[in-house]
C-alpha positions as MATLAB code, in Angstrom:
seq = 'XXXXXXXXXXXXXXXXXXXXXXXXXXXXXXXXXXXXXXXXXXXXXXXXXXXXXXXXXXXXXXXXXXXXXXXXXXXXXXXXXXXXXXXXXXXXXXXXXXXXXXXXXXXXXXXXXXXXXXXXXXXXXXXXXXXXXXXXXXXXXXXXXXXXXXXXXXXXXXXXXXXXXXXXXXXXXXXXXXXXXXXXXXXXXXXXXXXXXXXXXXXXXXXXXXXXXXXXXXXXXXXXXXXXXXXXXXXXXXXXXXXXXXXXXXXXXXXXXXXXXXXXXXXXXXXXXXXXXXXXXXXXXXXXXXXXXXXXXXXXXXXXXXXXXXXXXXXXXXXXXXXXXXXXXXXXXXXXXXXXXXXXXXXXXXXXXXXXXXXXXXXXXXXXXXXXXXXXXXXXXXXXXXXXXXXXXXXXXXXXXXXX';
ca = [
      14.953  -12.874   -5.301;
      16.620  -11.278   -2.469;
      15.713  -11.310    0.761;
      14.439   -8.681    1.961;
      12.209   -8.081   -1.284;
      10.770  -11.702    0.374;
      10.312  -10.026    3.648;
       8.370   -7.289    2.097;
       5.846   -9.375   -0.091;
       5.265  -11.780    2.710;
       4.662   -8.435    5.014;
       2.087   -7.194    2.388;
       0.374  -10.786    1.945;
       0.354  -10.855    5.945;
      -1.248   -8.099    5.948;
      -4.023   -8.636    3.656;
      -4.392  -12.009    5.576;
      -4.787  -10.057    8.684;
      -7.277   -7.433    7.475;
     -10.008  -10.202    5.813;
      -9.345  -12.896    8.561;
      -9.365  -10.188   11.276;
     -12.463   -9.304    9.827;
     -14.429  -11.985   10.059;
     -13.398  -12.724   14.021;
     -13.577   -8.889   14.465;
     -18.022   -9.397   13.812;
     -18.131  -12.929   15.095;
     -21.629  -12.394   17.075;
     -22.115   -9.192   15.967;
     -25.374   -7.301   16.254;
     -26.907   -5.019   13.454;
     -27.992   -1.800   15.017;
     -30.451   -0.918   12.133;
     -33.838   -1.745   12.555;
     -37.221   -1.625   10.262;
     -37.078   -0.162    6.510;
     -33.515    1.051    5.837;
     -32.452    3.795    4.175;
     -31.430    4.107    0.284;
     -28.847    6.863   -0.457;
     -28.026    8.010   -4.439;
     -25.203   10.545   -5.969;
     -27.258   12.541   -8.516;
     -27.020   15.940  -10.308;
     -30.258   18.648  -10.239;
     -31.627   18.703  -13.979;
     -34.803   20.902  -13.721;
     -36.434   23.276  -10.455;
     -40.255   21.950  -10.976;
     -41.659   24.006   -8.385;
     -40.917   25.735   -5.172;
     -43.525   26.845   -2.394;
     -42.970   29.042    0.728;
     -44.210   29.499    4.034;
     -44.196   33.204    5.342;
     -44.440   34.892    8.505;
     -44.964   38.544    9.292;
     -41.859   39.835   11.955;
     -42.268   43.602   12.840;
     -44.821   44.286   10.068;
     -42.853   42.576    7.080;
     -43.160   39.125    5.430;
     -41.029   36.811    6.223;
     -39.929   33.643    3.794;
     -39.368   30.719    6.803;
     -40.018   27.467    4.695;
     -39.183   26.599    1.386;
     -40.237   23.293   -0.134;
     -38.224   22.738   -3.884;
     -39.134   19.822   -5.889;
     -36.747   19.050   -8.570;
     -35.944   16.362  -11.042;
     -32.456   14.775  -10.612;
     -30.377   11.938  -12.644;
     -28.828    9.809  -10.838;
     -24.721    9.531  -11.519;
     -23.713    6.447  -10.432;
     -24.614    2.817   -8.897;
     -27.634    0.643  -10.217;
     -29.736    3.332  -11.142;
     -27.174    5.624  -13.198;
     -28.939    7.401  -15.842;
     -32.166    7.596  -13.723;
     -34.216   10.335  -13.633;
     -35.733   11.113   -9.711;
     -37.923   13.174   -8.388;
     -37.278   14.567   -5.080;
     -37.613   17.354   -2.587;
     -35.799   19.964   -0.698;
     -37.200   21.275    2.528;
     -35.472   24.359    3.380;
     -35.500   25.536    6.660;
     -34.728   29.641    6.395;
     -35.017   29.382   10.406;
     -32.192   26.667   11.091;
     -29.046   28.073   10.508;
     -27.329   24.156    9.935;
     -29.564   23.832    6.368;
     -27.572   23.536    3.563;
     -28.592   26.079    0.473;
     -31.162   25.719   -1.705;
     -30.179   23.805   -5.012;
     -29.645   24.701   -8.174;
     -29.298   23.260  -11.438;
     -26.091   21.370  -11.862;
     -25.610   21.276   -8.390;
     -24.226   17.680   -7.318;
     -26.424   16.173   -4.184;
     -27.474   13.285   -2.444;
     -30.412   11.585   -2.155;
     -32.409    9.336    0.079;
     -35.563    7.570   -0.126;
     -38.428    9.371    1.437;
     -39.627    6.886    4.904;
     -42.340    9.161    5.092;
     -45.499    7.529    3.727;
     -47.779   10.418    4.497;
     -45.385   12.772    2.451;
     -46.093   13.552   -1.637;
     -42.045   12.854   -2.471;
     -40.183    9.683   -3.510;
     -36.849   11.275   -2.588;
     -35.383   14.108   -0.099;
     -32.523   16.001   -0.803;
     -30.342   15.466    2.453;
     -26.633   16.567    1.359;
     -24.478   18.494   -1.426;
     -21.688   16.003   -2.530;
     -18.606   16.761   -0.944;
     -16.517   13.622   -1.330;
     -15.400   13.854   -4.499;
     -13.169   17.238   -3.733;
     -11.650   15.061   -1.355;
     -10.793   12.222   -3.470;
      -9.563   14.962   -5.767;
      -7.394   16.250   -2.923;
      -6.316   13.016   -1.367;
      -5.082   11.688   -4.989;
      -3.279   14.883   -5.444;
      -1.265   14.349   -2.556;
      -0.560   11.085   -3.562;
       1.107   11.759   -6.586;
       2.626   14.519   -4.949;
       4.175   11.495   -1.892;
       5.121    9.333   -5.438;
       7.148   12.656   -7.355;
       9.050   13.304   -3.955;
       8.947    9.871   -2.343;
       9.274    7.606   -5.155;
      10.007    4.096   -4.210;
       9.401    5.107   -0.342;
       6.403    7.347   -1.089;
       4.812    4.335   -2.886;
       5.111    2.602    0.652;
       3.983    5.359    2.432;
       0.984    5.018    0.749;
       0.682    2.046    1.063;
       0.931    1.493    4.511;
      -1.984    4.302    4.857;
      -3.919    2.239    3.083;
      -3.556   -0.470    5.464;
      -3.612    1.730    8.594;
      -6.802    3.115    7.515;
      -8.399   -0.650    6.792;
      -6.620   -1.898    9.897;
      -8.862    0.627   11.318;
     -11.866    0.382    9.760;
     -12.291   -3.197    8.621;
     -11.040   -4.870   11.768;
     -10.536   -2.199   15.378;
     -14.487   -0.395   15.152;
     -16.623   -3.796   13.593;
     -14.732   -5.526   16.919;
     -15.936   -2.632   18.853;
     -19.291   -2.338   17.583;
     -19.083   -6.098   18.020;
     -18.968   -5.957   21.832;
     -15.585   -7.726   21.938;
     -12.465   -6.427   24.440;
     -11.665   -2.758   23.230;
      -8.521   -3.094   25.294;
      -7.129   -5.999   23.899;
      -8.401   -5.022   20.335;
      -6.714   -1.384   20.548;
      -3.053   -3.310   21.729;
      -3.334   -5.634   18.589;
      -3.751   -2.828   16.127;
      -1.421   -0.419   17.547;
       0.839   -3.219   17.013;
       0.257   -4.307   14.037;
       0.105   -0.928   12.358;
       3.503   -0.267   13.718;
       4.635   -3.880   12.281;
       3.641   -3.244    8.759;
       4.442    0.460    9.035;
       8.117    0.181    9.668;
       8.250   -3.184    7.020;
       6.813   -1.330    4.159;
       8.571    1.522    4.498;
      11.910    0.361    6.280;
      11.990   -2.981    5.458;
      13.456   -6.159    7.736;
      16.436   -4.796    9.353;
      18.475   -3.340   12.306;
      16.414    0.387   11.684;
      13.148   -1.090   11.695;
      13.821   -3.228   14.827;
      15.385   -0.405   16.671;
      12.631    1.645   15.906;
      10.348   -0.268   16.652;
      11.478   -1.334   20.210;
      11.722    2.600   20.498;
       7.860    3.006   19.679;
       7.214    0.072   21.996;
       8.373    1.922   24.809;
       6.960    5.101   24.521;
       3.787    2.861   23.515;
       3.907    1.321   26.662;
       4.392    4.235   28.840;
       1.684    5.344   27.202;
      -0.938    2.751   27.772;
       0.113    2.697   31.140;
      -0.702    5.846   31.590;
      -3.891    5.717   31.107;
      -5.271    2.847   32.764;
      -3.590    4.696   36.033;
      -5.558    8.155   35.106;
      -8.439    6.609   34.335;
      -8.902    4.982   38.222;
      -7.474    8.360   39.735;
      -9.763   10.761   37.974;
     -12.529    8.407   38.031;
     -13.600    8.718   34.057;
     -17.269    7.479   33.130;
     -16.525    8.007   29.547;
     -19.880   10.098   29.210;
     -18.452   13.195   27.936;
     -20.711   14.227   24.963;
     -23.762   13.237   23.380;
     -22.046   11.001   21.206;
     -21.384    8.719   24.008;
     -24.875    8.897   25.271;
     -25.488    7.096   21.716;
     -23.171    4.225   22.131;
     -23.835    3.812   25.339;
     -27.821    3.051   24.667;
     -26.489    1.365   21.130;
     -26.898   -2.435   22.619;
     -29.031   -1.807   26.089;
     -28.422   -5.179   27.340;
     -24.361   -5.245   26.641;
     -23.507   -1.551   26.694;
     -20.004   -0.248   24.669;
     -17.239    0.255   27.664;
     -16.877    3.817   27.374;
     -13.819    4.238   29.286;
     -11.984    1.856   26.676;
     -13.347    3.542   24.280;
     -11.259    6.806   25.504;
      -8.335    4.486   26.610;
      -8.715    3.376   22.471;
      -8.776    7.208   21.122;
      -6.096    8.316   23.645;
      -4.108    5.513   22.170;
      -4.247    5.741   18.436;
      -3.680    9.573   18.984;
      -0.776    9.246   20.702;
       0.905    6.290   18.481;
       0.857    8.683   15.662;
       3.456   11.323   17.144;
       5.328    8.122   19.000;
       6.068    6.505   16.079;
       7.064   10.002   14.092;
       9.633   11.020   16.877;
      11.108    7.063   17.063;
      11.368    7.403   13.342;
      13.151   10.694   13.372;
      15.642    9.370   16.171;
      15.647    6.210   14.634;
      16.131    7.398   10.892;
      19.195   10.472   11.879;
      21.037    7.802   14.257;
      21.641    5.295   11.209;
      22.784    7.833    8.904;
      25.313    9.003   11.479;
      26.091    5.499   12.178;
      26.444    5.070    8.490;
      28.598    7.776    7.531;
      30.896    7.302   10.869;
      33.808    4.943   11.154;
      33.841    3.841   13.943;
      30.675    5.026   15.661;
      30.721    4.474   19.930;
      27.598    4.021   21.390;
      28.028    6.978   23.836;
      28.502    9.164   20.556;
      25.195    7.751   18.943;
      22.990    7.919   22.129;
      24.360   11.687   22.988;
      23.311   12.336   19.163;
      19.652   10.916   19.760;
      19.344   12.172   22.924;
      20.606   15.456   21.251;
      17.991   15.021   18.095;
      14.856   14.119   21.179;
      15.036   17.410   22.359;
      15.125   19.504   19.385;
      12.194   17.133   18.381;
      10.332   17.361   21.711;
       9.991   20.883   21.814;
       7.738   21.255   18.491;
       6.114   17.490   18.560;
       4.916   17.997   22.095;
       3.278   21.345   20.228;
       1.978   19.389   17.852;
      -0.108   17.276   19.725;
      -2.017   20.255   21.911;
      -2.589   22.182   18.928;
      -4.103   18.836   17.356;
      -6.768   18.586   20.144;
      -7.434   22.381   20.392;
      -7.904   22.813   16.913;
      -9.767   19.527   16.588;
     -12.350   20.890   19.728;
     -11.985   24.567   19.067;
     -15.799   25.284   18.459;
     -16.227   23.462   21.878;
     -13.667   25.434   23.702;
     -15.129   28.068   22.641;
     -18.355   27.748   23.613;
     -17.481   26.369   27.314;
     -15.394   29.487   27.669;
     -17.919   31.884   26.551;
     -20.677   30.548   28.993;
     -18.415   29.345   31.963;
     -16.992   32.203   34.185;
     -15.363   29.549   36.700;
     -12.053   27.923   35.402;
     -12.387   24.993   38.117;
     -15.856   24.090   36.441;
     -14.261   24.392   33.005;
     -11.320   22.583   34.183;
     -12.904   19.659   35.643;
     -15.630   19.106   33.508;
     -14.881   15.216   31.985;
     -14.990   16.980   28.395;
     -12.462   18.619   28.729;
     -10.410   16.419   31.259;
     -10.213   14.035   28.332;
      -8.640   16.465   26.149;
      -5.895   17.317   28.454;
      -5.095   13.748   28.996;
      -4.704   13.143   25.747;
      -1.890   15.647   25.249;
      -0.339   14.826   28.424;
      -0.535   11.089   27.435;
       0.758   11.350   24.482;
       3.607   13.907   25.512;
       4.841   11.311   28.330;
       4.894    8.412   25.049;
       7.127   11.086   23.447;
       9.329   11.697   26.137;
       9.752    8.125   27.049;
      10.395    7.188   23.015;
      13.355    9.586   22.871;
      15.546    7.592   25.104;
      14.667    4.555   24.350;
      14.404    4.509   20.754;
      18.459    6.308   21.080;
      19.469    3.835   23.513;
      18.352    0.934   21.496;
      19.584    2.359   18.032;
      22.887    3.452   19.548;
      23.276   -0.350   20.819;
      21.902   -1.816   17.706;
      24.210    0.600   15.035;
      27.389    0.438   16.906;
      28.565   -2.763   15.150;
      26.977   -1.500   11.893;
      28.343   -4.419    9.509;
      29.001   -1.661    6.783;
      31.698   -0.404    8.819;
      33.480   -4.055    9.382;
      35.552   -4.445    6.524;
      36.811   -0.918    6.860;
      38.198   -1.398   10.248;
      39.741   -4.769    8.623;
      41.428   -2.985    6.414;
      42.412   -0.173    8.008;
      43.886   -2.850   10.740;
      45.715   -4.450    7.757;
      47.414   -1.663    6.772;
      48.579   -1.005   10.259;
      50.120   -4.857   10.257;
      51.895   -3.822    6.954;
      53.861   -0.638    7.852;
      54.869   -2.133   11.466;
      56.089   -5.383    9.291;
      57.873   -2.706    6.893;
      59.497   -0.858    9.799;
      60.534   -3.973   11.153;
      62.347   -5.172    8.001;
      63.670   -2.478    6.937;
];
């Protein structure tokens, strides 16, 4: 077996490794936040409308339909209780513009079990399925990364896969688990760019130059906001959300302000490790298809390739936030006349720091991920025996001239 196909099964049994046993210390000590009866939620499809009754007002001298209640009958589609018939309820609210349409039959919805003992109903509509589109979409685009990807698309994917558990199975149970968010949010950065560039690379000079070039900008970036966050004096209450966490565990509240050092973080090692890659990826091929490549020539290219990428990336990233906020920006700039309010509000400080952040982790990646890969590819081994020869060949005319 060669080695590097070693390399990349003991990266993906690391990894595994990391995400059950990082796990486990991840919810050492930690607290369950639900309390009392807990809910029960089912995927089921409407069979039969049993009955539907209204509640009207008169507005201006006409009737007016504000509450429906719909009882239906609906069989459950998968889990324990596939095959199940339920009986459950719809209360429409014609008044609240947030309710989600009445049902029909066929319609694919989700249930939960009624905590209300005073009410007639066993279950309560809450929720049209939605999830399985995705899954249809998400699977599509995975074939799609296989047809045009192939071997590397197959890593791609698979290093999502681990990103997203890296995430989810290990960085929020630790947060929700009161340990250090700081600590916790420089372990997975790291590790996600670890088995990112192993996967997909693999175990050699690319993937280290790469990834010294992400470590930089990484760096810069973290550093960043540690600095901001003591000169703009962040509480980390900046929407109702955080008002939540903040009352999750009364007597050991979340750190909010790692919490936004955590987001601002993640965000910004997403376009880091893109531009390092680009840099990274261009400056080997160069190398690679070059003779004899200097390492002026190589770090002029990357330096070259940085600000053709910098341009668009550092785009990227603001219209990531705005569009990610843009219901909120619009409503603070409907109802706020004064720019300095709107400006300094922690909201929407947060926001901008996260684009400048993560635009300072570009700029700082660009030179360092072409200084290192221009140091790293100069002596490309590929190139070696070429230059031998080429040197031989050289020794035999001069000894040819001299004979002759």
């Amino acid at each position: 077996m060669k080695k590097n196909q070693i390399i990349y099964i003991l990266t993906i049994l690391l990894a595994v490794i990391y995400l059950i046993v990082g796990h486990q210390i991840a919810t050492l000590n930690s607290t369950s936040y639900l309390s009392g009866v807990t809910a029960e939620y089912q995927k089921a499809v409407v069979a039969t409308i049993e009955d539907t009754t209204s509640v009207q007002i008169d507005v201006d001298g006409e009737s007016k339909t504000v509450n429906e209640e719909i009882y239906i009958t609906a069989k459950v589609s998968s889990g324990e209780k596939k095959g199940e018939i339920l009986h459950a309820l719809q209360a429409y609210d014609g008044t609240f513009i947030g309710s989600i349409k009445k049902v029909e039959v066929g319609d694919k919805i989700v249930l939960m079990n009624n905590l209300m003992e005073e009410s007639t109903a066993e279950w309560i509509v809450i929720e049209y399925v939605r999830s399985d589109a995705l899954w249809i979409l998400a699977g599509i685009l995975g074939v799609c990364i296989l047809i045009f990807g192939r071997k590397k698309g197959f890593n791609t994917i698979l290093s999502l896969v681990f990103t997203c558990g890296a995430v989810f199975t290990v960085f929020i149970p630790a947060i929700l688990a009161g340990q250090n968010i700081y600590l916790w949010s420089l372990i997975t950065c790291t590790v996600i760019v670890l088995v990112t560039l192993l996967t997909v690379i693999g175990a050699n000079r690319k993937s280290l130059g790469i990834g010294l070039g992400c470590l930089g900008g990484f760096s810069v970036s973290a550093f960043l906001i540690i600095i901001m966050d003591h000169i703009i004096k962040l509480t980390g209450m900046i929407d109702e959300e955080s008002m939540y966490l903040m009352y999750l565990n009364e007597n050991d509240p979340l750190n909010l302000k790692a919490v936004i050092f955590a987001a601002i973080l993640l965000g910004a090692l997403g376009a880091i490790m893109d531009v390092a890659m680009d840099i990274g990826a261009a400056l080997y091929e160069i190398a690679d298809k070059t003779e004899a490549p200097t390492f002026t020539t190589l770090a002029k290219s990357g330096m070259s390739i940085g600000r053709d990428i910098l341009g668009t990336m550092a785009n990227t990233l603001v219209l990531a936030y705005i569009g990610s906020s843009l219901s909120l920006v619009l409503l603070l700039m409907a109802y706020n006349n004064s720019l300095l309010f709107l400006f300094n509000r922690e909201l929407i400080v947060v926001e901008i720091l996260q684009t400048l952040v993560g635009s300072f982790g570009i700029v700082f990646a660009i030179p360092c991920t072409s200084l290192i890969c221009a140091k790293l590819f100069r002596d490309n081994l590929h190139h070696l025996p070429t230059l031998k020869t080429m040197a031989d060949k050289e020794a035999d005319k001069e000894q040819e001239t001299a004979t002759s």
